[in-house]
MARMAR-719315 format. One line per field, with one value per residue: residue number from 1; residue in one letter; x, z, y of N, C-alpha, C, CB in turn. Coordinates in steps of 0.2 Angstrom, whole numbers, plus 2048, in hexadecimal, padded with zeros to 3 digits. Glycine has a CB too. Layout:
N
nr = c(NUM/...)
rest = c(A/...)
n_c1 = c(X/...)
n_c3 = c(Z/...)
n_c2 = c(Y/...)
ca_c1 = c(X/...)
ca_c3 = c(Z/...)
ca_c2 = c(Y/...)
c_c1 = c(X/...)
c_c3 = c(Z/...)
c_c2 = c(Y/...)
cb_c1 = c(X/...)
cb_c3 = c(Z/...)
cb_c2 = c(Y/...)
This chain:
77
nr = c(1/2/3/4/5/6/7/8/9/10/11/12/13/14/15/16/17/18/19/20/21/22/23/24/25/26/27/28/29/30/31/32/33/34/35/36/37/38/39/40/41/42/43/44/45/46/47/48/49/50/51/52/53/54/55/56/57/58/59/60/61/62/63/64/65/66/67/68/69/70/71/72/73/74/75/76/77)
rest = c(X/X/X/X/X/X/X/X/X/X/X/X/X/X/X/X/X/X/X/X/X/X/X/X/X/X/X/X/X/X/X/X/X/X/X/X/X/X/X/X/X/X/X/X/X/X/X/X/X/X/X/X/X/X/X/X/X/X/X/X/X/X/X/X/X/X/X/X/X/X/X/X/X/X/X/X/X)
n_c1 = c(1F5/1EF/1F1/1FF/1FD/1F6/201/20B/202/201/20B/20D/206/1F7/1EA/1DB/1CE/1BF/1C1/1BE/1C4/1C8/1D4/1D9/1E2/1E2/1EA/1E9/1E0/1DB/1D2/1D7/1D3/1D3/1D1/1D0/1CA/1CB/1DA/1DD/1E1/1D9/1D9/1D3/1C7/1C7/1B7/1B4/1AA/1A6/1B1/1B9/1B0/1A7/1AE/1B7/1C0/1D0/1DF/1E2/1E9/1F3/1FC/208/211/20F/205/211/21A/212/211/21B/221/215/212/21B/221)
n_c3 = c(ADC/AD7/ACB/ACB/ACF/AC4/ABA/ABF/ABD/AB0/AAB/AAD/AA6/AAB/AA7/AA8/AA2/AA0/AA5/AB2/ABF/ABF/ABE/AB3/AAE/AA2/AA2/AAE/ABE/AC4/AC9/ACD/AD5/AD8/AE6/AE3/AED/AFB/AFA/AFA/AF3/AEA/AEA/AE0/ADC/ACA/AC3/AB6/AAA/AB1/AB6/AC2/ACA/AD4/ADA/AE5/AF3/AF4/AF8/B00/AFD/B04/AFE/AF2/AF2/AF7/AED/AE5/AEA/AEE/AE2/AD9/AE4/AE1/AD3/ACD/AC6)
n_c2 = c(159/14D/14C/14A/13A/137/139/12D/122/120/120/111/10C/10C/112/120/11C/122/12E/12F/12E/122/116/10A/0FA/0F2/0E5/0E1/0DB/0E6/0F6/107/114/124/131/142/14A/143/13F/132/121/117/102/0F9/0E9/0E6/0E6/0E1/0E9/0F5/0FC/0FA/101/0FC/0F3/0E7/0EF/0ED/0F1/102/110/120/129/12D/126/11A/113/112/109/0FE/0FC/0F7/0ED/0E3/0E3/0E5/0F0)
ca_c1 = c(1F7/1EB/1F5/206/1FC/1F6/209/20C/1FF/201/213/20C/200/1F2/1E4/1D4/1C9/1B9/1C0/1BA/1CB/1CB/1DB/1DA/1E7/1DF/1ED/1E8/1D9/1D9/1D4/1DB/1CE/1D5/1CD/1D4/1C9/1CE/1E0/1DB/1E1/1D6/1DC/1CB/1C9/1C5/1B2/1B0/1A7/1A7/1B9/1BA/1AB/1A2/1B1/1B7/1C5/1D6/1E2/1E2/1EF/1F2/201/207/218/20E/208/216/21E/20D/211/222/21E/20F/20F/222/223)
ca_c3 = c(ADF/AD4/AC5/ACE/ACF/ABC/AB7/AC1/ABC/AA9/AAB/AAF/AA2/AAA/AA2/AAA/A9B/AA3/AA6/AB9/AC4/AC0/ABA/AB1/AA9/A9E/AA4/AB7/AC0/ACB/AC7/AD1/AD7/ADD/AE8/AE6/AF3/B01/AF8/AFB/AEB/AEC/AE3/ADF/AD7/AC6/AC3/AB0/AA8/AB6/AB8/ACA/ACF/AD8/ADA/AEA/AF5/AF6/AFD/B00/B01/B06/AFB/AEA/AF3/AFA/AEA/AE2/AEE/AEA/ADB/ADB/AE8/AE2/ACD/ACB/AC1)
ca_c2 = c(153/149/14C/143/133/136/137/127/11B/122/11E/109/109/10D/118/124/11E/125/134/132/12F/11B/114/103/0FB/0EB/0E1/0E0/0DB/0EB/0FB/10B/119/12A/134/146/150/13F/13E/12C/11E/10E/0FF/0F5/0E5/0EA/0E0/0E0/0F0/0FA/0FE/0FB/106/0F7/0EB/0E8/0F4/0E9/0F4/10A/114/127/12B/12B/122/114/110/10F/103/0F8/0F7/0F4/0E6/0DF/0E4/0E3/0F4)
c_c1 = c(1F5/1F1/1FD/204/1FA/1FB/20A/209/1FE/205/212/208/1F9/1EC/1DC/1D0/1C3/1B9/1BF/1BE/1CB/1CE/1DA/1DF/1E3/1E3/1EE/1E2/1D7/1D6/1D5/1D7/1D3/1D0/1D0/1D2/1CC/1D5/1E1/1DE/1DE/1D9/1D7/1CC/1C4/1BD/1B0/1B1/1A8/1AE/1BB/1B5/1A7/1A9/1B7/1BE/1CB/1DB/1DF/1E5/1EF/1F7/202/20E/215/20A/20B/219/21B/211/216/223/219/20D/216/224/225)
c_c3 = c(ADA/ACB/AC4/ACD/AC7/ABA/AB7/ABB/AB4/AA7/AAB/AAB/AA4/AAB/AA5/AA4/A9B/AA4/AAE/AC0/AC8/ABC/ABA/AAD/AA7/AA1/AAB/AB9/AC6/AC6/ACE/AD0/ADB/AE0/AEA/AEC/AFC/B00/AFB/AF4/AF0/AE6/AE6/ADD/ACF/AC1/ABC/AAD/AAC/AB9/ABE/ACE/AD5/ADA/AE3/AEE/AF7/AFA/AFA/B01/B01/B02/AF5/AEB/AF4/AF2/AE4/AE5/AEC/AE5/ADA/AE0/AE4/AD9/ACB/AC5/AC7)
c_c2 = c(14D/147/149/13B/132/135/131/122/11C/11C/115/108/109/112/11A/124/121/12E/136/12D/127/119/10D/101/0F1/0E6/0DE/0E0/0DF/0F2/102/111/121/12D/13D/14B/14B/140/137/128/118/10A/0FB/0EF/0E7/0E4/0E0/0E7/0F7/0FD/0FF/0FF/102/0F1/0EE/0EB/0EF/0EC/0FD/10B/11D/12B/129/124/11A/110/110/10C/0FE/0F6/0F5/0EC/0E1/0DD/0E3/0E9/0FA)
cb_c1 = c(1F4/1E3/1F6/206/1F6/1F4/20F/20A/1F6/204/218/209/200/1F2/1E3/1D6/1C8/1B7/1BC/1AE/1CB/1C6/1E3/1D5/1F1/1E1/1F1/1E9/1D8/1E3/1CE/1E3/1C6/1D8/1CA/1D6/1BD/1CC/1E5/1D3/1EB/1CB/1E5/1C6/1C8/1CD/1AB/1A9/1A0/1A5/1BD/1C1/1A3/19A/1B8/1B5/1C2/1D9/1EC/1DE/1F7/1F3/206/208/21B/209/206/21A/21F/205/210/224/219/208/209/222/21D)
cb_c3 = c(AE5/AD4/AC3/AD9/AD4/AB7/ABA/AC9/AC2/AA6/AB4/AB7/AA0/AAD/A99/AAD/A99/AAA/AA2/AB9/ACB/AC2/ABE/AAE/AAD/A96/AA2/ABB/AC1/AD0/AC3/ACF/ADD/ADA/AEF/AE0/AF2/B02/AFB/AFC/AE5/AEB/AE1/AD9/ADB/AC1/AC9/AB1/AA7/ABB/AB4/ACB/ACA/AD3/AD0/AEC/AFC/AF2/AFC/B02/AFD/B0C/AFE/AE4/AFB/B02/AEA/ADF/AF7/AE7/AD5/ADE/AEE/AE7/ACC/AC8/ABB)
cb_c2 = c(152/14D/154/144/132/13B/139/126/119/129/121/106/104/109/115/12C/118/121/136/131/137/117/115/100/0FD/0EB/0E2/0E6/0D4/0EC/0FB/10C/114/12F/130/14A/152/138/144/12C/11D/10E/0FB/0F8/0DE/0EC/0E2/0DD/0EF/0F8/104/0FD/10A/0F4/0E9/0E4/0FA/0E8/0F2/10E/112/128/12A/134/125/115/10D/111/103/0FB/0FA/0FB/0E9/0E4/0EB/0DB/0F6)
């Protein structure tokens, strides 16, 4: 499942630099946390250094559908 949402958020530019299933993309002040054992995606706000580990939970969704509609809505890609 997890590897669906890697395709996706590659596909937008945005990159698991940590290696530990948080997606930032330099150009957003969000970062994007999977959870594969909840199948949970958090979109954070992204607080500096911490690529969103401490920054606070904006929206969650359950699907890899929901977000792409976000983004598409809200990010315009």
């Amino acid at each position: 499942m997890s590897s669906h949402y890697e395709d996706f958020l590659k596909s937008k530019n945005w990159f698991d630099l940590d290696l530990d299933a948080r997606y930032i993309n330099i150009n957003h002040p969000y970062a994007i946390l999977i959870s594969g054992d909840e199948g949970q995606i958090t979109l954070r706000g992204n607080a500096g250094l911490d690529n969103g580990q401490n920054g606070e939970e904006i929206f969650s969704f359950n699907s890899l559908r929901e977000l792409q509609v976000w983004f598409e809505e809200n990010i315009g890609e």
